[in-house]
N, C-alpha and C positions, 0 to 999 in steps of 0.2 A: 452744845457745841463740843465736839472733838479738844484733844489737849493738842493735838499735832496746831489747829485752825486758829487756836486760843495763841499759840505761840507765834504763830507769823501777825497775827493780826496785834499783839502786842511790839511786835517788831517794829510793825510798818509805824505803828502809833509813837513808836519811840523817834523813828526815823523822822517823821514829820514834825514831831516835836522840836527836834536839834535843829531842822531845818529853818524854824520858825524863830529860831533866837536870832537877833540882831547878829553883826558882825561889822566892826568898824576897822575900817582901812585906811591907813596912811599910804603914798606913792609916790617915788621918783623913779622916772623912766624916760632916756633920753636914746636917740640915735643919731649922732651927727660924725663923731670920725668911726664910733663904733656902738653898739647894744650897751648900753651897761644900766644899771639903778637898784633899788633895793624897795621891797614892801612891807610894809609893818602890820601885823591883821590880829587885833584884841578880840575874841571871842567869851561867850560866857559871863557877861559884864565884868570882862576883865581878867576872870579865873585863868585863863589859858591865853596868852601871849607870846607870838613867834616872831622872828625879824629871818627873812625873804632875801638873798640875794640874787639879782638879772644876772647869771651866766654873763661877763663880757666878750662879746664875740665881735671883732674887728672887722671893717668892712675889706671886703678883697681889695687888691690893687686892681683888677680888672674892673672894680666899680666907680676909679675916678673917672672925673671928668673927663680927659684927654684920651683914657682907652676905649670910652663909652664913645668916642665919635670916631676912633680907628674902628672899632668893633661895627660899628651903630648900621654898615648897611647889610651883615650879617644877622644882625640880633631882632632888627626891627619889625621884620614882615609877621612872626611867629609873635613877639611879643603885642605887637599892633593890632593883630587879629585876635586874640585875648580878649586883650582891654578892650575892641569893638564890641565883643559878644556883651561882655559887663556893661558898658552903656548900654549897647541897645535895650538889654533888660530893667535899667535905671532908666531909663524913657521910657516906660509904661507907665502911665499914670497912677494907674494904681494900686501898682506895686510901690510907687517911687512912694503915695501918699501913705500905703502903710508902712513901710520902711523910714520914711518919719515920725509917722506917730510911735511904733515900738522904739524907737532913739530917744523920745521925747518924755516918753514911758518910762523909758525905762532910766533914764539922768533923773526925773523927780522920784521914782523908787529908790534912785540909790544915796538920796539925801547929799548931794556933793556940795562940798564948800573948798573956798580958798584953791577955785582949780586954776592952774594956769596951765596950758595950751598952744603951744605955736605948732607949726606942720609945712615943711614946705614941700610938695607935692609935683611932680611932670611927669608925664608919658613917653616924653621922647618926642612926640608930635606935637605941634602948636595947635593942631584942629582939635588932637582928643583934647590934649591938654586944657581947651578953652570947653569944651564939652563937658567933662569931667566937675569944672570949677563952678556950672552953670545951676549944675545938680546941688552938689554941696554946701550953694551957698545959702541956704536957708536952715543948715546948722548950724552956724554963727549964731541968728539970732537964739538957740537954744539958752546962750550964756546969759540972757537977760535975767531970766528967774533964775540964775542963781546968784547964792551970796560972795561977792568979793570973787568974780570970775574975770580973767581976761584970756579971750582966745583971739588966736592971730593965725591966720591960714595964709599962706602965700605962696601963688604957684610960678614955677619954673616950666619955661616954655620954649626953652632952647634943649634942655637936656632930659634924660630919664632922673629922677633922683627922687630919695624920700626920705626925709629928717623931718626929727619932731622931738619935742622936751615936753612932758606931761609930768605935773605933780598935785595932787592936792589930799581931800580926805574924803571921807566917806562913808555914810553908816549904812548898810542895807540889809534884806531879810530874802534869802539864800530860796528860800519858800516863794517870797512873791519873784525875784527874778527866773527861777523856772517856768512860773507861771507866765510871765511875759513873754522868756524864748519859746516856748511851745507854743504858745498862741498864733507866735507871729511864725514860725515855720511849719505851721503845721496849717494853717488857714492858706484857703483854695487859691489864694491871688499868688502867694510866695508859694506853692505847692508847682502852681503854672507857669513862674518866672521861672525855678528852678528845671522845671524840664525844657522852659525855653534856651539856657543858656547849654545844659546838656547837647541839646541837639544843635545849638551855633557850633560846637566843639568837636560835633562829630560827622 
């Protein structure tokens, strides 16, 4: 073997190595008047320790309540038809059934504990909105296996809006969630939802 073939293939050996190390995360990540939190990520059993601050970025004044319903018969048609293409492709069974199981996959890969979760979630429409909530709600039960989980979903069905407060921990291996995201994107069903939504769009 070539020294040029020797060196990349040590590379690549070294790469999958690092990848393969554990990486524990801490998390608080909130969006309710605005973006704000910070992440804590101990790599290397410890050697290498960083603290992560969320950019805070404030929500527009165009996004309260009161201008969303000045705005709302401008804003709606365009954002409406969006989020129909995304259901529609979240109704397909089974797409929807693997897009559970890679979520389902991928929360026991990442070893989470102590998460807590609320989301309050609307489209603007009571029909998506009740659509949208129909899908979701068997990510709830995800929290069961885990330890010391409380998640709280709750949807708004008069206005567009999305807030959510997440924090917990987290140990995972940077190796196996690659391997999960490619699986699940790259596998013929989500290959097909994807060009189904492309061409809702186009």
């Amino acid at each position: 073997m070539s020294v040029p073939l020797i060196l990349v293939a040590s590379l690549l050996g070294l790469v999958v190595l690092l990848l393969a190390v554990p990486v524990g995360v801490a998390f608080q990540v909130e969006r309710i008047e605005a973006i704000q939190g910070h992440v804590t990520i101990n790599w290397l059993f410890g050697l290498v320790r960083f603290h992560l601050r969320v950019p805070e970025v404030k929500n527009q004044p165009s996004q309260s309540r009161p201008d969303r319903r000045a705005t709302g018969s401008r804003a709606k048609p365009a954002a409406s038809s969006r989020w129909r293409s995304v259901l529609a492709v979240l109704r397909r069974d089974a797409f929807r059934e693997r897009a559970y199981d890679f979520v389902r996959d991928l929360v026991l890969a990442a070893h989470v504990e102590d998460l807590l979760l609320r989301v309050r979630l609307g489209l603007g429409d009571p029909c998506d909105t009740g659509r949208l909530w129909a899908l979701l709600g068997p990510v709830g039960a995800l929290a069961l296996g885990l330890h010391d989980a409380e998640v709280r979903l709750e949807p708004e069905f008069l206005d567009a809006a999305l807030e959510f407060e997440v924090c917990g921990r987290a140990v995972l291996v940077p190796l196996q969630i690659l391997a999960l995201a490619f699986g699940f994107l790259l596998s013929p069903v989500s290959i097909r939802a994807w060009r189904a939504l492309v061409a809702g769009h186009g």
